[in-house]
C-alpha positions in Angstrom: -163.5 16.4 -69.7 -161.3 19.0 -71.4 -162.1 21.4 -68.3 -160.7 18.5 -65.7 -157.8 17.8 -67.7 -157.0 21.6 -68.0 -157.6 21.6 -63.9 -155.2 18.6 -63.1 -152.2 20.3 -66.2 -153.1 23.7 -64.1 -152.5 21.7 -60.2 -149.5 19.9 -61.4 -147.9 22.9 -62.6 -148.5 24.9 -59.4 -147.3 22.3 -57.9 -143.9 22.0 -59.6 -143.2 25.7 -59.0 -144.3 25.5 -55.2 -141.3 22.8 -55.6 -139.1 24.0 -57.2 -139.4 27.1 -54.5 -138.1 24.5 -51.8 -135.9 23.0 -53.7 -133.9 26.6 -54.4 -134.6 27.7 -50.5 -132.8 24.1 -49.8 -130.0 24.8 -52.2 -129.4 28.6 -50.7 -129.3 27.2 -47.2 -126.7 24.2 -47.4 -124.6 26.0 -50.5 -124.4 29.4 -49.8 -122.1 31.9 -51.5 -118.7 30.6 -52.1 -116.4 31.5 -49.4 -113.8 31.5 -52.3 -115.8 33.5 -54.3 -117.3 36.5 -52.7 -118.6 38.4 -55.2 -121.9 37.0 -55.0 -121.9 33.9 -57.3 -123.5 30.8 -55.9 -121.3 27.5 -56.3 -122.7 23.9 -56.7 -120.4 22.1 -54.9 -121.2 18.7 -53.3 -118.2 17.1 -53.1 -117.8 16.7 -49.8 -121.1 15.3 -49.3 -120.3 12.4 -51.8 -117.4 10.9 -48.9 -118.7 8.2 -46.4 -117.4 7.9 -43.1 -116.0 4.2 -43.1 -117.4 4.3 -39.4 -121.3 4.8 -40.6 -120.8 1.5 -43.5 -122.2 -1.2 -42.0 -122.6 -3.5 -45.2 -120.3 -5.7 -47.4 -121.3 -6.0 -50.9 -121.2 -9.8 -51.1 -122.5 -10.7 -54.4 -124.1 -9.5 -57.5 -126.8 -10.9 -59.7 -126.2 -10.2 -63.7 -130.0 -9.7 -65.4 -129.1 -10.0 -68.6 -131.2 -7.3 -69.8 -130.4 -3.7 -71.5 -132.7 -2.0 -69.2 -133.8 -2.3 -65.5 -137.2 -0.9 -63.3 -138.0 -3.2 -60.6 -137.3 -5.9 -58.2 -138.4 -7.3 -55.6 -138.7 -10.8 -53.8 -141.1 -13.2 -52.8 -141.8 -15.8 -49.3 -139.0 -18.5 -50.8 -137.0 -15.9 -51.3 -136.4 -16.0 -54.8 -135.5 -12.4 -56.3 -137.5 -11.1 -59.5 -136.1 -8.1 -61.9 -138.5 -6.5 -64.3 -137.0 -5.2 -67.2 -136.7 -4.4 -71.4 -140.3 -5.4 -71.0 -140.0 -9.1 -69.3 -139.6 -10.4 -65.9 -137.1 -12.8 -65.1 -136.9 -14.8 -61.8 -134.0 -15.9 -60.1 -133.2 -17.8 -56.9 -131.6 -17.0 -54.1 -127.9 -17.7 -55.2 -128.7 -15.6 -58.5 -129.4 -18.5 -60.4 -131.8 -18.0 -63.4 -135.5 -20.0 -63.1 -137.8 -18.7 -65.6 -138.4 -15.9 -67.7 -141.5 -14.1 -69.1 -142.6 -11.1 -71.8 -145.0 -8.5 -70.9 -146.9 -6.3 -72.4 -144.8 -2.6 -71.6 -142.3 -2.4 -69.3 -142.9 -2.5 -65.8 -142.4 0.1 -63.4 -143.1 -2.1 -60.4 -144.1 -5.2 -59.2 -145.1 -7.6 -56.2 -145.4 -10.8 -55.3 -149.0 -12.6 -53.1 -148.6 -14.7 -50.7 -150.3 -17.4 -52.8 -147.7 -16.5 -55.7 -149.5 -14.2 -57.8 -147.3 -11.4 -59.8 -148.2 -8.4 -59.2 -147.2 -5.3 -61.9 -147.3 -1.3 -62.0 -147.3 -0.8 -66.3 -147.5 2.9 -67.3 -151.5 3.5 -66.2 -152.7 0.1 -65.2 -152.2 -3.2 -63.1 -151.4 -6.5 -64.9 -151.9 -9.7 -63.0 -149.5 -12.8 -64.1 -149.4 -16.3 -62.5 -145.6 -18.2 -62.1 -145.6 -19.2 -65.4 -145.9 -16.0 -66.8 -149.3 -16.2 -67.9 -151.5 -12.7 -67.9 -154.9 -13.6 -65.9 -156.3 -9.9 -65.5 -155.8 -6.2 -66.5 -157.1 -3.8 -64.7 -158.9 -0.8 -66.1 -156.8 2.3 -65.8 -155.6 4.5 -62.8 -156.4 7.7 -64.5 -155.9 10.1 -67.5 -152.2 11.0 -66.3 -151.9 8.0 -63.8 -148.3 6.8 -63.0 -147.7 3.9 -61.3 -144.2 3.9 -59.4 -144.9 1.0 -56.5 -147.3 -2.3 -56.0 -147.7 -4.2 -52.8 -149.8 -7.3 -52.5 -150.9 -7.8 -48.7 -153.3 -10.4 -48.1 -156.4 -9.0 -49.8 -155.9 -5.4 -50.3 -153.2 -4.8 -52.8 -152.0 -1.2 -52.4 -150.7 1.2 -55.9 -148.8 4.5 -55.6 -149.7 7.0 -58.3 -147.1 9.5 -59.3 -149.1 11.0 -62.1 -152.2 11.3 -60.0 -150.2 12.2 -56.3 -152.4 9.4 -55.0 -152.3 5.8 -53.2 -154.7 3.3 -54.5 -156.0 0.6 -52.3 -157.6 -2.0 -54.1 -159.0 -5.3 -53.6 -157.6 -8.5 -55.6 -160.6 -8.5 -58.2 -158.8 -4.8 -59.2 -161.9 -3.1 -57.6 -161.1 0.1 -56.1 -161.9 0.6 -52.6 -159.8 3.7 -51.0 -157.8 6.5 -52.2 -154.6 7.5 -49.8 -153.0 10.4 -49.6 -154.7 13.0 -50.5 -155.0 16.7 -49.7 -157.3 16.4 -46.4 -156.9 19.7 -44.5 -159.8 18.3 -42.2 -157.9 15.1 -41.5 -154.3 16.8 -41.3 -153.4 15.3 -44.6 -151.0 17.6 -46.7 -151.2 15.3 -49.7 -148.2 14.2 -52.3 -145.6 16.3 -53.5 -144.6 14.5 -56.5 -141.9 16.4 -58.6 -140.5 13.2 -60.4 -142.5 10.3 -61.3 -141.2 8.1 -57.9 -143.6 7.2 -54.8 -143.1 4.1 -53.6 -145.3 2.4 -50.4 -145.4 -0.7 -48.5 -146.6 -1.8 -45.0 -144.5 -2.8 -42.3 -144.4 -4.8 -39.4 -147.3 -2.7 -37.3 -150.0 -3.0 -39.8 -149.7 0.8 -41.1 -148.5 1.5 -45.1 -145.7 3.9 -45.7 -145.5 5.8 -48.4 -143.3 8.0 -49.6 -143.6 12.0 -49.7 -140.8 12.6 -51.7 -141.0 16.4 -52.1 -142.0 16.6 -48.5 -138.6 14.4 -47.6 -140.3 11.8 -45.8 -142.1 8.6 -45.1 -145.7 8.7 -43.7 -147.5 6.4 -42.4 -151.6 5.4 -42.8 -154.0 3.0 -41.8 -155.6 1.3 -44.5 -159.0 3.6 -44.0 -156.5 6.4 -45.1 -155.5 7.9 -41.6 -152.2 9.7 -41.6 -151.0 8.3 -37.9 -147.5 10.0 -38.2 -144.4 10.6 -40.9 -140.5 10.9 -40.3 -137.7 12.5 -42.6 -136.2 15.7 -42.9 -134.3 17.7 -45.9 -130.9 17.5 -45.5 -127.8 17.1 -47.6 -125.9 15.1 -44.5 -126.0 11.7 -44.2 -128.9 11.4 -41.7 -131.3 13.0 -44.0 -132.9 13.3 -47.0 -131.1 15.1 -50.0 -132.3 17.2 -53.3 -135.2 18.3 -54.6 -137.4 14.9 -53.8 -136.3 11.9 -51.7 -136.1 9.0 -51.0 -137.2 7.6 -54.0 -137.5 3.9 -53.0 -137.5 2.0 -49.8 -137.3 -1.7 -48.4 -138.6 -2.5 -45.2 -135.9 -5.5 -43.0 -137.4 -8.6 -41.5 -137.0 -6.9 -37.9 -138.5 -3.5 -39.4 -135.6 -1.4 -40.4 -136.2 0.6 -43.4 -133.7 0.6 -46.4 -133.7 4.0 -48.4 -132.4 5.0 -51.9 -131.7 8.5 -52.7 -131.3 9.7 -56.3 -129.2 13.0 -57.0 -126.7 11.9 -53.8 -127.0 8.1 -55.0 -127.1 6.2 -51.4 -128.4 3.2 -49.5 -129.2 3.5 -45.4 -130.6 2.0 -42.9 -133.1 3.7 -40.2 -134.7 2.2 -37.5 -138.6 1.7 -37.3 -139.0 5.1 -35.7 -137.3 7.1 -38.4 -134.0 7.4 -36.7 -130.9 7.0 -39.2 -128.8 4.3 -38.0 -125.8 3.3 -40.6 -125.3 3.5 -44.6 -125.4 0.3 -46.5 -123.6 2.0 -49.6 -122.3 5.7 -50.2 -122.0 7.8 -53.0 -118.8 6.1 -53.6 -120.0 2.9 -54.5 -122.6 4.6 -57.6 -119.8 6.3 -59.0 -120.3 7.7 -62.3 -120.1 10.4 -65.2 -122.1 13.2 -65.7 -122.7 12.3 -68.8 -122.9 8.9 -68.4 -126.4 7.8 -70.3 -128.6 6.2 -68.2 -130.7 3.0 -69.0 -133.3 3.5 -67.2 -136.4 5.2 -68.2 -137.7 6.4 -64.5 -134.2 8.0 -64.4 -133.8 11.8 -64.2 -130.8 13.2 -66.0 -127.5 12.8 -65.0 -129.2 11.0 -61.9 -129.3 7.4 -61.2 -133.0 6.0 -59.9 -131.9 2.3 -57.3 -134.6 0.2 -56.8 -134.1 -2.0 -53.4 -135.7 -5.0 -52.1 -134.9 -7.4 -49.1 -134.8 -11.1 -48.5 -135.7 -13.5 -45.2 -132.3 -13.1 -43.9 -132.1 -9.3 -44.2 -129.7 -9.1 -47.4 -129.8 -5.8 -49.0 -130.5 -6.4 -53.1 -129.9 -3.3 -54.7 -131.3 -2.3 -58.1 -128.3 -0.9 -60.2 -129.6 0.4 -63.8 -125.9 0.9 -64.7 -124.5 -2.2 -64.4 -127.9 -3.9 -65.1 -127.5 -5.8 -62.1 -128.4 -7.0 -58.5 -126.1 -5.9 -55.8 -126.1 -8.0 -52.5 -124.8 -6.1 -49.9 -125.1 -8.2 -46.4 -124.9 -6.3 -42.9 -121.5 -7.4 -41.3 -123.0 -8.7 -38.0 -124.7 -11.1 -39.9 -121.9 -12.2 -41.9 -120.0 -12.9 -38.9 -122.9 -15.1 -37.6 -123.5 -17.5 -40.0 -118.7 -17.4 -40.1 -120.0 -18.7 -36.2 -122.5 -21.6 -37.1 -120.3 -22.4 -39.9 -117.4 -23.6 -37.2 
């Protein structure tokens, strides 16, 4: 037991350094020397990277949705479209116009959660699954993940419900009883499989429209897609400071997948919310930089957090409103796409 611990201590720490490697190659080749400063002395300087072209904002923020709690992790909706936030180790549900229904305690905080079809709750705590009913009731725990198991995203879909492990750089496919059936993801040089690059504890997965997952390979700066038998069928993404790509050292850290199959991203480091199209092609920003303004030394409630970096967790209703995780203002931010709210100004008259 000690020897596989030692092994897995050993592979994550190669694995940081082989990351930290393209995180310094990616900071060398959009930083540079300082034109100012040409004595040799590298400069940090992202400022102009944290300015949106107005033309590329496609979203009003509409609304927000107080939580009422000290600390945020989660959210996510369900069919009825009521909106549930997991947080300073509760879950509270709320409808659609942010109204408060119900409330219930859980064991740990949550780290994730989603909700069946047939209204069962769903939640990612530290190493394990818990399974809660509507009234807040805990009907199973699952065994753990593993000794340094993480678990960063949930989705329920029909009978398989699908866990992203951070610790372990894994995806979990199980089945409702909590039986495990596949393991995603992995190193597969047979298959074409690179496996997880994991430097921070965020993976997050969920299938879309075509029947495939997407996960997130966050060091790798992209979203791959597999069958449920574990098939890697094809990814998109690319490291890039600019706005069409992904920025920093791992990104993006959580997605949300549109009623007509766009995908909504959240990067941390550059904190922004866009919209690509199903095929990976970056099509506007629903929030920049500007909108997640904040100190550097500004603490940050939100245990999944990295320093001096703000962590959004995203989630999407029936009618394609953005709700936006903030762990500063402990609250939900709507943000609606402006062609919409023009339509319903239309049926309105």
């Amino acid at each position: 037991m000690k020897s596989s611990k030692l092994s897995k201590i050993i592979s994550v720490t190669l694995t940081s350094i082989s990351v930290l490697i393209i995180a310094l190659l990616i900071y060398i080749t959009f930083f540079g020397r300082d034109a100012e400063n040409p004595g040799g002395v590298f400069s940090y300087n992202i400022d102009k990277y944290r300015k949106t072209d107005p033309k590329l904002i496609k979203f009003n923020e509409t609304g927000s949705i107080d939580t009422g709690f000290l600390s945020v992790s989660a959210v996510t909706t369900d069919l009825k479209d009521q909106i549930y936030v997991a947080g300073d180790k509760a879950v509270r549900i709320f409808d659609s116009a942010g109204n408060l229904l119900s409330e219930f305690q859980l064991s740990d905080s949550a780290n994730c959660m989603s909700v069946s079809e047939d209204d069962m709750i769903y939640l990612g705590i530290g190493d394990h699954v818990e399974v809660y009913n509507m009234d807040g009731k805990l009907l199973n725990t699952w065994k753990t993940a593993g000794e340094m198991s993480i678990l960063t995203s949930v989705d329920a879909y029909g009978d398989d419900i699908f866990v992203a492990d951070a610790g372990g750089r894994v995806v979990l496919r199980y089945d409702r009883s909590g039986k495990l059936i596949k393991r995603i993801a992995e190193p597969d040089e047979y298959n074409n499989i690179p496996g997880l690059v994991v430097p921070s504890p965020h993976v997050d997965l969920a299938v879309a429209r075509d029947g495939l997952l997407r996960v997130v390979n966050p060091g790798n700066h992209r979203i791959e897609a597999y069958t449920f038998d574990g098939y890697l069928e094809f990814s998109w993404g690319e490291p890039s400071m600019t706005i069409e790509g992904f920025s920093g050292c791992c990104n993006p850290v959580n997605f949300a997948i549109m009623p007509n199959g766009r995908f909504v991203t959240c990067e941390q480091g550059l904190t922004r919310v866009k919209i690509y199209t199903e095929a990976g092609e970056f099509e506007s920003v629903v929030a920049g930089v500007e909108s997640f303004d904040m100190k550097e030394d500004m603490p940050i409630p939100d245990g999944r957090s990295e320093s001096g970096s703000m962590v959004l967790d995203v989630a999407v209703d029936s009618i394609g409103r953005v709700l936006v995780l903030d762990p500063v203002q402990k609250s939900v931010r709507i943000f609606t796409e402006i062609n919409t709210q023009e339509s319903i100004k239309e049926e309105e008259i």
